[in-house]
N, C-alpha and C positions, 0 to 999 in steps of 0.2 A: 293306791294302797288300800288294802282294807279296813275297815275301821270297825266292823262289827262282829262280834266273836264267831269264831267258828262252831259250826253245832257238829258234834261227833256223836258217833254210833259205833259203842264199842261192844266186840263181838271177843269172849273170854269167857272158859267155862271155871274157871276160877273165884270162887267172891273173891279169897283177899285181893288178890288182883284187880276186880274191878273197887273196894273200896278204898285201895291204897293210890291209883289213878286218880280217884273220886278225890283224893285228899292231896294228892300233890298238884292236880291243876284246879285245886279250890284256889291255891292264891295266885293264878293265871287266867281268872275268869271275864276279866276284859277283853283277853286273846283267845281264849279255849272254854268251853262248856259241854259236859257229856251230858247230849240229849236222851241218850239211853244205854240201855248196855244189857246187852243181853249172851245166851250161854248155847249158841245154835244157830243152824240159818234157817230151819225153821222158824224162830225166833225172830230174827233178821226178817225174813217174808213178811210178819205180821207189821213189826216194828216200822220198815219203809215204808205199809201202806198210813200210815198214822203218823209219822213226825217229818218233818223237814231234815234235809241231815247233809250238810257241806262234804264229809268225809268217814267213811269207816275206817276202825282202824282195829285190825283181825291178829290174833293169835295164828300163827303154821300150823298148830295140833291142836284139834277139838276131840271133844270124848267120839262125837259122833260119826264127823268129818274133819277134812283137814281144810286150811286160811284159802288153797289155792281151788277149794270145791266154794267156798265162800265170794271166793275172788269172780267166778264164775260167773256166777250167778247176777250179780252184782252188774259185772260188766253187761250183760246179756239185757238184763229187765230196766237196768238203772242207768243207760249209756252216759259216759260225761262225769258221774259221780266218784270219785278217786277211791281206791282202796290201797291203804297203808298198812303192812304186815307190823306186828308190836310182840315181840318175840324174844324166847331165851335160845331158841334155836340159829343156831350161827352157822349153818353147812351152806358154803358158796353154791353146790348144787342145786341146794331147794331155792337160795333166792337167786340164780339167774334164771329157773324155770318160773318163780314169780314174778321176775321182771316181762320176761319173755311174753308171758300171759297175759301184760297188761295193769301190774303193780306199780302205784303211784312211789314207794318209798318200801325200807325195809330197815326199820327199826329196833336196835335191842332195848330188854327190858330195865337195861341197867344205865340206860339213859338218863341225866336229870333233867329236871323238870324246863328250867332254860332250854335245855340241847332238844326235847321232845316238841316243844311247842315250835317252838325257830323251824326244827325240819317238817312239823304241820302247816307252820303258815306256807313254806315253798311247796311243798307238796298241793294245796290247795290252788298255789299262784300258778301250778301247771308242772313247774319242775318237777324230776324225777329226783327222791335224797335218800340216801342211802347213809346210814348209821357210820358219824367217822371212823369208828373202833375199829370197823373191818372193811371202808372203804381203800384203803391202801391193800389190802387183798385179793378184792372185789378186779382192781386195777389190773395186780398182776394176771389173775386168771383170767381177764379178759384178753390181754396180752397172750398169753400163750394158746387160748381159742385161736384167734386171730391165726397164730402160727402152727394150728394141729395139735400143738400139746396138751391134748387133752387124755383122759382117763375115757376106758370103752364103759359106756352106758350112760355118762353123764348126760347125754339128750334124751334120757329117759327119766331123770332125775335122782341117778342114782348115785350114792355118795362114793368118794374111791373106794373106801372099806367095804362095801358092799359091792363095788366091782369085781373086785376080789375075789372075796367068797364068793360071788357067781360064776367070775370063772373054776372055782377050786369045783362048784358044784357040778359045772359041764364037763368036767374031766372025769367026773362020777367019786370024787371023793366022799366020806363019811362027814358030818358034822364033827366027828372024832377025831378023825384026822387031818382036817380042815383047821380045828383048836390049834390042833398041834402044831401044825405048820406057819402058822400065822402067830404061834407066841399068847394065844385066847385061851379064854374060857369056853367052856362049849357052850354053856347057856347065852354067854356073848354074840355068838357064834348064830342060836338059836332066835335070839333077838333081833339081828342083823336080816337074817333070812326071810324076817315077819315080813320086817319093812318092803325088803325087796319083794315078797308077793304082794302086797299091800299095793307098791308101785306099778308092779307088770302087769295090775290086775289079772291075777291068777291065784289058785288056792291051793296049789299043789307042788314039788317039786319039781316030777315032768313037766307038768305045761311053764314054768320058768324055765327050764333048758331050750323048752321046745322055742321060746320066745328070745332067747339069748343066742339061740342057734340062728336067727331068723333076722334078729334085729340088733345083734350087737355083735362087732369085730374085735376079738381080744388079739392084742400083737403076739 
């Protein structure tokens, strides 16, 4: 068993976030100590060459990049060093493509302080922990993996709602009528659509069809 704190490397581009951490495992600091915290993996780069660090534990969405380009990285230069997502993002797609990648746990931020440190120390001990709020979720979609029932593009890490709209969009709908159809807002609509290029790595409408025609089977 461990006896000596964990030293963490928390990657948030958020202060209060990283002061309100600061201050709930201030009275966990037998167990947990945040050796730095920074707002980037830029950031991150400098940071690992300079401190000791048992665990990071990353934000899904950064200003600059996202947890699972952190995750990368990490895995790549750092082998062996765990990386734990610390998030308000709760979409089963993005953490089973973060599990998949090589993510030690996947934590939300509405954790308390007990429940955070307890899933750091298994995380550390090697275990994979998964946030209990949405581990009975986590279960079932794994479950229907398992059995096909899955949603088209979710191995691209795309969420059902933006499955969706991808297909409405290869059918050559309007964002407008796309709204419509789906009971949206179009700026929803337009929002949804970010992400999905963001994910296809593409920047344009066409090249997402052309990627969804290629790489993704709508029933």
């Amino acid at each position: 068993m461990r006896t000596s704190p964990i030293r963490l490397v928390l990657v948030d581009d958020h202060e209060v976030i990283i002061d309100g951490l600061r201050a709930m495992l201030a009275n966990f600091s037998a167990a947990v100590q945040v050796a730095a915290a920074v707002k980037s993996k830029a950031e991150l780069i400098t940071v690992l060459g300079k401190v000791e660090a048992d665990l990071v534990l990353t934000d899904a969405k950064l200003k600059s990049e996202t947890g699972l380009e952190v995750l990368e990285y990490v895995t790549v230069n750092h082998p062996g060093l765990p990386v734990v997502f610390y998030t308000a993002f709760d979409e089963e797609a993005y953490l089973f493509r973060a599990l998949r990648s090589g993510a030690r746990g996947y934590i939300l931020k509405q954790a308390s302080g007990e429940e955070l440190v307890a899933l750091l120390r298994r995380a550390v001990d090697g275990e994979v922990t998964i946030d209990p709020s949405i581990a009975g979720r986590v279960a079932l979609m794994a479950a229907r993996l398992q059995f096909g029932e899955f949603w088209p593009g979710a191995h691209l890490g795309l969420t059902q709602r933006e499955s969706e709209i991808l297909e409405l969009v290869v059918k050559g709908m309007s964002n407008k009528d796309i709204a419509q159809s789906l009971f949206l807002g179009e700026e929803t609509v337009k929002s949804h659509l970010s992400s999905v290029y963001r994910k296809l790595k593409v920047n344009r409408r066409a090249e997402a069809v052309a990627v969804a025609l290629r790489e993704v089977t709508f029933r």
